[in-house]
C-alpha positions, 0 to 999 in steps of 0.5 A: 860210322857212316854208311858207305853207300852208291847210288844207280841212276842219276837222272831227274830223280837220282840226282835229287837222291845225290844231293840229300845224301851227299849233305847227310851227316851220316852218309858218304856217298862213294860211287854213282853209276849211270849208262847215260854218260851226258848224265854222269857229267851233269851230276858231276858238274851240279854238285862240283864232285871230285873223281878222286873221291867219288867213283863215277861209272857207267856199269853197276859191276865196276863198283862192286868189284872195286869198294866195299858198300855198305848200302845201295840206292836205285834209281833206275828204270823198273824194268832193271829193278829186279836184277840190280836188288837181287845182286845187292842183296845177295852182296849184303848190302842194304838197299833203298829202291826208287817205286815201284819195287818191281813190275812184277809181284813174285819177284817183290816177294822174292826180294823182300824175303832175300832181304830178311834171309840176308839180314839187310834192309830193302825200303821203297822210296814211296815219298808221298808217304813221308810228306808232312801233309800225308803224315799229318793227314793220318793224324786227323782221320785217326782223331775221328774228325771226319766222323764215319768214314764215307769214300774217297777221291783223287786227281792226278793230271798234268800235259805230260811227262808221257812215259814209254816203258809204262801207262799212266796207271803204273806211271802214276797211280802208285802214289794216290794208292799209297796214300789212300791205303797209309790213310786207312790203315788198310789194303783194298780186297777189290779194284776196277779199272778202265783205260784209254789210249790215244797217243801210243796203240803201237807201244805194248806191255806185258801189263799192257798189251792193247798199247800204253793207256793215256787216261785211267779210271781206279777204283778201290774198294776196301774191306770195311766198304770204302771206296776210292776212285782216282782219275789218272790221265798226262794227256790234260793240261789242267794240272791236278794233285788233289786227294780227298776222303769224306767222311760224315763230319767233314772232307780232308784234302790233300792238294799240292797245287795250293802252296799255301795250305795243301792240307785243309779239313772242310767241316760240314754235315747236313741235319734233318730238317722237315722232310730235307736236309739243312748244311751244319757246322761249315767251316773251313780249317788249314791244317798246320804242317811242319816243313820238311823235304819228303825225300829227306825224310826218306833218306833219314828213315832208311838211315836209321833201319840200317843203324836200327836194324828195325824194317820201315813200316812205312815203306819196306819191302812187304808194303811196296810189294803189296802195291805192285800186287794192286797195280798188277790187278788193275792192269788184269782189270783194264784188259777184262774192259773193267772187271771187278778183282779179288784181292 
């Protein structure tokens, strides 16, 4: 039997969700919502969708009121996260949630624990943990090609998009954490961040109540003395998307701006020699990846946690809300001009 589900919000990203599941074999996608008339019409036009089969409407109410659902996708804005996952769950339905869950950790904790309560399946969409650099980059530094494990770093820069609802560190940093924690196996018991605003002083937050920061500065530190720093900022025309971890036999590197061979392991060590130290054993290897859409593994995996009833490890709701959890103590850290805090 397919899953009946509908998908809320249809802007740049949604309408990626629409075309993975309107061609899974296992779905059937039975209503989409978006106050954004123009955006409603340009779904509608794209995938030559038939209003006879398929309920368009501004409004998540009317769907509920009119079909039975068996799971909901949420692609809207943050900040109406909350309200639409709560009443999605508390209808029975399962739901998959564009990142982040929430700007907000007690109501992460609130709606990962109704989903347990109700029996459904909340997921986040943190896709870069679904893409086969990342999941093959795993593969290697749990072979101990690395060696000791030293610290890491990350870029991730481009001229815009400037969002206005949230800074560059909510807007970006999600995935390059998400990385660096699934990398390791491990969540960090510190962080430390600094911002810099150019563009909007004027636009506050909650979590940024100084004006939307354009540039940020993390860093992570985890239990076992990692340390990653990651280099945030869409006010920089040198678009970047490079994350890497050293270890003592070498440097992973996972970088989507070359097609080619995003993942490569650099290998190299340096060897006492005299009073110095002499480069060993370089050599530069591609790692070989299987091709597949990150986002369609995705929509597969939250698939099989409705049929399996078995959460996503991965990515459920305990793993995004421990995300929001990190984010909300950088943003603390950015306030107190780069205090340390605890985790």
């Amino acid at each position: 039997m397919k899953t009946r589900l509908a998908i809320l919000g249809v802007g740049r990203w949604g309408t990626h969700l629409v075309r993975n599941f309107l061609q899974h074999p296992q779905a059937e996608l039975v209503a989409i919502a978006d106050p954004n008339l123009n955006n409603l019409q340009t779904c509608q036009a794209k995938f030559g969708l038939n209003e006879s089969n398929i309920i368009f409407t501004s409004d998540w109410e009317t769907i509920k009121q009119k079909i039975p659902l068996d799971a909901v996708i949420i692609a809207t804005p943050a900040t109406t996260h909350y309200s639409l996952i709560k009443d999605s769950l508390a209808s029975g339905c399962h739901v998959l949630a564009e990142k982040p869950l929430t700007l907000d950790t007690s109501e992460c904790l609130e709606l990962t624990r109704l989903a347990e309560q109700r029996n459904v399946q909340l997921m986040v969409d943190h896709t870069y943990l679904f893409h086969p650099a990342v999941n093959q980059g795993k593969t290697v530094i749990n072979s101990g090609k690395l060696g000791e494990m030293r610290y890491g770093y990350a870029s991730r820069t481009h001229l815009g998009p400037v969002r206005q609802d949230v800074d560059a560190l909510w807007d970006l940093a999600i995935h390059d954490i998400a990385i660096f924690n699934h990398w390791l196996g491990q969540f960090p018991s510190q962080v430390q961040a600094r911002g810099q605003v150019w563009l909007q002083s004027d636009r506050t937050t909650d979590h940024s109540p100084t004006g939307l920061a354009d540039l940020v500065w993390v860093r992570l530190i985890y239990p076992d003395g990692f340390e990653a720093m990651i280099h945030l900022c869409w006010f920089n025309p040198d678009k970047q998307r490079r994350l890497c971890v050293v270890g003592s036999q070498g440097t992973l590197i996972f970088d989507e701006m070359n097609p080619n061979s995003p993942l490569t392991l650099q290998k190299g060590y340096l060897e006492p020699q005299g009073e110095g130290f002499v480069p060993q054993g370089q050599e530069n290897e591609v790692i070989e990846l299987e091709k597949a859409e990150p986002l369609k593994q995705v929509c597969d995996r939250f698939l099989e946690t409705i049929k399996t009833g078995v959460p996503c490890a991965v990515s459920s709701g305990w793993v995004g809300t421990q995300l929001v959890k990190i984010l909300t103590a950088l943003s603390l850290s950015m306030q107190h001009n780069g205090t340390i805090i605890n985790l």
